[in-house]
C-alpha positions as CSV (number, residue, x, y, z in Angstrom):
1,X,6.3,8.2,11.9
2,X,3.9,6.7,9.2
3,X,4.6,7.1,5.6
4,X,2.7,6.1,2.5
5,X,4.3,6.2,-0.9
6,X,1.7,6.7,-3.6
7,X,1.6,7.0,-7.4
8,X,-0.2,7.7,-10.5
9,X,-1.5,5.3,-12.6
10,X,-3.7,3.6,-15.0
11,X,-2.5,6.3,-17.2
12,X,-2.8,4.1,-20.5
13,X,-5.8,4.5,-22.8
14,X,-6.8,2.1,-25.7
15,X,-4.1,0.8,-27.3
16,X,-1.6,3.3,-26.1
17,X,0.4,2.0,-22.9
18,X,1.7,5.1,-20.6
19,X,3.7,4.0,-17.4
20,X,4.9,0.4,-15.7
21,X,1.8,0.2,-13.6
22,X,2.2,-3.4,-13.2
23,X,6.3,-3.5,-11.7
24,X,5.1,-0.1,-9.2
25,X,2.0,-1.7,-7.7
26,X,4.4,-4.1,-6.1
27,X,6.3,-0.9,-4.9
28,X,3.9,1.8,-3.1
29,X,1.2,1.9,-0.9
30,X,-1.5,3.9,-2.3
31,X,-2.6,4.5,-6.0
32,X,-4.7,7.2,-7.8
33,X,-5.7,5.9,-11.2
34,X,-6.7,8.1,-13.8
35,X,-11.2,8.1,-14.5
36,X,-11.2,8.8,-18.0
37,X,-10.2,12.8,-19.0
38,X,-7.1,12.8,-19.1
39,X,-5.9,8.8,-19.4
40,X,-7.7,5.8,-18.5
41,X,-10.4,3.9,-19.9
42,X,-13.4,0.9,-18.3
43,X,-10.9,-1.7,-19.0
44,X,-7.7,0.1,-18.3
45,X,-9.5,1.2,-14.5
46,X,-10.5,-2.3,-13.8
47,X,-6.7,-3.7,-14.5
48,X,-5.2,-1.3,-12.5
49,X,-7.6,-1.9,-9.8
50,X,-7.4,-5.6,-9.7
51,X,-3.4,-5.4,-9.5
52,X,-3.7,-3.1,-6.8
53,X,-5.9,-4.9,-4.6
54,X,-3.6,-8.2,-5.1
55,X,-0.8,-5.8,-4.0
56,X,-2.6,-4.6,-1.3
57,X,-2.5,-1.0,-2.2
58,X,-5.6,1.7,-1.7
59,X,-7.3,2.7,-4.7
60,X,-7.7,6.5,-5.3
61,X,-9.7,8.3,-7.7
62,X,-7.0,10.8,-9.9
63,X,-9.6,13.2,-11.7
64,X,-8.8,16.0,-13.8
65,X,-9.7,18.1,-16.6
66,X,-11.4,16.7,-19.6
67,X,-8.6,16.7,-22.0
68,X,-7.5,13.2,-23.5
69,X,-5.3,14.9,-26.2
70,X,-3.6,17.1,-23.7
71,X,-2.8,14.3,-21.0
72,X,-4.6,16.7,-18.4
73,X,-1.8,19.1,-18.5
74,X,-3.5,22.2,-20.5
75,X,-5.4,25.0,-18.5
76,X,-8.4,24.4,-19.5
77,X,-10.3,27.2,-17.1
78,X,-13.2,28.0,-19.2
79,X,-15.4,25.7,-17.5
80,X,-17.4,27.3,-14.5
81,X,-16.9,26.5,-10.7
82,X,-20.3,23.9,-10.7
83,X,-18.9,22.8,-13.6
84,X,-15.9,21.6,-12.6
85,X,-17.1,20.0,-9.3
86,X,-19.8,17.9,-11.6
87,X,-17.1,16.8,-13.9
88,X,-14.6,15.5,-10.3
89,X,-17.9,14.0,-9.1
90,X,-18.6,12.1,-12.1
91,X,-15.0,10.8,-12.5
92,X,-15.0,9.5,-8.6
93,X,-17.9,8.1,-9.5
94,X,-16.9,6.4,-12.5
95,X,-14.1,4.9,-10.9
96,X,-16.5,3.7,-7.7
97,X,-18.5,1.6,-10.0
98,X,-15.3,-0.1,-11.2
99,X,-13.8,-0.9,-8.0
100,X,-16.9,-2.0,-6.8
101,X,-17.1,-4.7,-9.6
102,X,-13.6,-6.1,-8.4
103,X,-14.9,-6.5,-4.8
104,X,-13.4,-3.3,-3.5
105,X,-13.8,0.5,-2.5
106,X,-12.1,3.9,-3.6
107,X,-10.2,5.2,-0.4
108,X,-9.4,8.9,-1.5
109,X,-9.1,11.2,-4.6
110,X,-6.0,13.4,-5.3
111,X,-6.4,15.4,-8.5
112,X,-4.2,15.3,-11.3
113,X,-2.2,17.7,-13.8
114,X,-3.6,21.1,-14.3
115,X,-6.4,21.1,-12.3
116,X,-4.0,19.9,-9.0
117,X,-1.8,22.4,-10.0
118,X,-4.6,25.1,-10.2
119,X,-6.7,24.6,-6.9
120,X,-3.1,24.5,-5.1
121,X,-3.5,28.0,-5.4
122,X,-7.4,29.0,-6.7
123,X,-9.9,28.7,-3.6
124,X,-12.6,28.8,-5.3
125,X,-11.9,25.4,-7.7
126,X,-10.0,23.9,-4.3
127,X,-13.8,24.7,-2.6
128,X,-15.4,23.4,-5.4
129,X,-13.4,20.1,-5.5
130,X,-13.8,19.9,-1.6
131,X,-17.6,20.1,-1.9
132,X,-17.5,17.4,-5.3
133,X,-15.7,14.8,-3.0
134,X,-18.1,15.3,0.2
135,X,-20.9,15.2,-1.5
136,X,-19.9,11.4,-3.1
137,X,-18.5,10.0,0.1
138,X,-17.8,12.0,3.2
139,X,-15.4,9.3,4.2
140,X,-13.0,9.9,1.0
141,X,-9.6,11.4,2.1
142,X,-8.5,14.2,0.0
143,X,-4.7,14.5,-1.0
144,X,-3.5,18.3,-0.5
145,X,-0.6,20.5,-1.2
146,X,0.3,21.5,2.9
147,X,-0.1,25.1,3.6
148,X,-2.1,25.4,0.2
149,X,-5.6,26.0,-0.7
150,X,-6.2,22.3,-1.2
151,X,-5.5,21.8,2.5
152,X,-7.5,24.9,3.5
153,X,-10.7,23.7,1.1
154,X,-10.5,20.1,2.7
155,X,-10.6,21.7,6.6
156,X,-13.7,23.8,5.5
157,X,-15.7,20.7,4.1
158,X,-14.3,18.5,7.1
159,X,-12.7,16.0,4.6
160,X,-9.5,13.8,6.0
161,X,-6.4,14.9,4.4
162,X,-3.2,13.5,3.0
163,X,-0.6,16.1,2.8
164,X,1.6,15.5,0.3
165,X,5.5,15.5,-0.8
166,X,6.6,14.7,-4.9
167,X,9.9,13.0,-5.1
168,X,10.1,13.5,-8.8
169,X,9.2,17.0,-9.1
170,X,10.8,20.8,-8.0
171,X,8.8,23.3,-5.9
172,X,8.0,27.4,-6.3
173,X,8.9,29.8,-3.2
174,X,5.5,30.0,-2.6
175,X,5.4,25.8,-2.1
176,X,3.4,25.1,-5.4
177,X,5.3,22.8,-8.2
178,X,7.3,24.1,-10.9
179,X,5.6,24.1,-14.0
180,X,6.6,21.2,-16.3
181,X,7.4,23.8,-19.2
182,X,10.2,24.9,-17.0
183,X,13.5,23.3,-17.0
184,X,13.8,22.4,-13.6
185,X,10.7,20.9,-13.3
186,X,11.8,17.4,-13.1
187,X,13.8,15.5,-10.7
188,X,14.6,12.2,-12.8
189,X,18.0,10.9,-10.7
190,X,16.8,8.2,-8.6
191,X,19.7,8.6,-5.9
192,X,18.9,12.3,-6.0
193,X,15.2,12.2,-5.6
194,X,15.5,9.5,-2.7
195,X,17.9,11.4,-0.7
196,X,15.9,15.1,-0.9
197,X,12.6,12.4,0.3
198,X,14.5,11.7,3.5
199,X,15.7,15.1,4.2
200,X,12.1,16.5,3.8
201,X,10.9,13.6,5.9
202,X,13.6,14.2,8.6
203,X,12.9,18.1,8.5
204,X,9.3,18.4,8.1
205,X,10.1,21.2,5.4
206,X,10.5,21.5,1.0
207,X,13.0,23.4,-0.2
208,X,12.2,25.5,-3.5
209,X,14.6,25.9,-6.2
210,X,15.4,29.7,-4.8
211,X,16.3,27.5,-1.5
212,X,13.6,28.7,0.5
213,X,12.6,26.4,3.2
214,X,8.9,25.9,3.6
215,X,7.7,24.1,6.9
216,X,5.0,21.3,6.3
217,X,3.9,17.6,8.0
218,X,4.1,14.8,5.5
219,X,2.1,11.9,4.9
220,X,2.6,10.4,1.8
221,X,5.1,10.8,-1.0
222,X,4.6,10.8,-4.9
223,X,6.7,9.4,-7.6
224,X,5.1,10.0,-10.7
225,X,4.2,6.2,-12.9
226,X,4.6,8.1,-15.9
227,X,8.6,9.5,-15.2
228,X,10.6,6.7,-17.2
229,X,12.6,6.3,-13.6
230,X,9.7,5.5,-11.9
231,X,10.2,1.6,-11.1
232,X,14.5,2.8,-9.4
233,X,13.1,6.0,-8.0
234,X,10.0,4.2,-6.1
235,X,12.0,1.4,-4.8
236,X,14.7,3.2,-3.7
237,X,12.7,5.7,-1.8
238,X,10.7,2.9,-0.4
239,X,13.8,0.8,0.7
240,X,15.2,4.1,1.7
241,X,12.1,4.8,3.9
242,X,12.4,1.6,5.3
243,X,15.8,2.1,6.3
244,X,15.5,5.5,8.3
245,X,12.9,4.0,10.4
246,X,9.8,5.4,9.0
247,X,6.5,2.9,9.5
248,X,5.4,2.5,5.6
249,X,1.6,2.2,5.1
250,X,-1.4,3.6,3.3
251,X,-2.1,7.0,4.7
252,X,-6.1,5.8,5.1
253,X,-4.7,3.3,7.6
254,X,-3.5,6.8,10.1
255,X,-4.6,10.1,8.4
256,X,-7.2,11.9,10.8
């Protein structure tokens, strides 16, 4: 079974560093680096991008709400539907002409914060970021939230899908993430995190804080860059990967 580990990155902005970008490039197989909103800025994007392609990791576009103050992480939802899709466009594209200067290619987009969380479970804005991402590059793969209306949005535009597992982060009955305002939200033990990654991989399934089981195929895992555990959890989860026989590689490498 093929695995890819992915994070986000390129979360710094300015003078402000967010994250140890440089230590988990050497770590995971796939990045998503933030276009501007929420984090992220020309010379920020083209760091990150160069370490990643010395690392050999795929570059992903991680768009989001335009909200620099709020890191991403405020429902912003007074925007309308075209709206939204011109603003994910515009951030794929931003980060397109960067890679492009550095001799490379974006591989796939995977949204961040709020707007991830939202179009987990709005159709509409998951439809509208479908049709953003196919109309740039019908060859992007989308990242989605199995069984979610991510994954349901990316089968109605025909896009190739990542389905995704967070090692850092608790999930709802209903398969979504915990909201960071909630308690639980966080998974910041290494050995803990690492060991509920194998399980899900081994099982196929989550397992919500309630301790429902939901059912779902796997192809990449998240640790967050921006969790202060981030360098321990990804390289444990990556040795531990490793070690239970899983084949670790960027998902645009096997993903349909």
């Amino acid at each position: 079974m093929k695995i890819d580990l992915n994070s986000d990155l390129g979360e710094s902005w300015g003078a402000y560093i967010k994250g140890q970008d440089g230590d988990v490039l050497k770590i995971i197989t796939s990045a998503n680096i933030a276009c501007g909103y929420h984090a992220g800025d020309p010379l920020v994007m083209t760091e990150t991008v160069k370490t990643a392609i010395e690392n050999n990791v795929s570059v992903g576009a991680h768009p989001s709400f335009m909200d620099l103050q709020g890191f991403g992480r405020r429902r912003l939802i007074g925007d309308s539907i075209a709206e939204i899709e011109r603003q994910v466009a515009y951030q794929i594209g931003a980060l397109q002409g960067i890679t492009a200067t550095c001799g490379a290619s974006v591989t796939h987009v995977k949204c961040h914060g709020a707007l991830g969380n939202i179009i987990a479970e709005d159709q509409e804005m998951a439809d509208a970021v479908a049709k953003a991402v196919k109309s740039v590059d019908s060859n992007l793969i989308l990242i989605v939230m199995p069984n979610m209306a991510t994954e349901r949005a990316a089968d109605r535009y025909g896009l190739r899908m990542a389905k995704e597992i967070y090692a850092d982060r608790n999930y709802l009955d209903n398969g979504n993430l915990v909201p960071r305002s909630e308690p639980q939200a966080m998974i910041h033990n290494a050995e803990q995190a690492t060991a509920r990654v194998i399980q899900m991989l081994h099982e196929k399934s989550i397992t919500s804080i309630s301790g429902k089981k939901i059912s779902m195929k796997v192809d990449t895992v998240c640790v967050h860059g921006d969790n202060p555990a981030a360098v321990d959890m990804a390289k444990k989860i990556r040795d531990s990967i490793v070690d239970n026989g899983f084949d670790l590689c960027g998902f645009n490498q096997f993903v349909d």
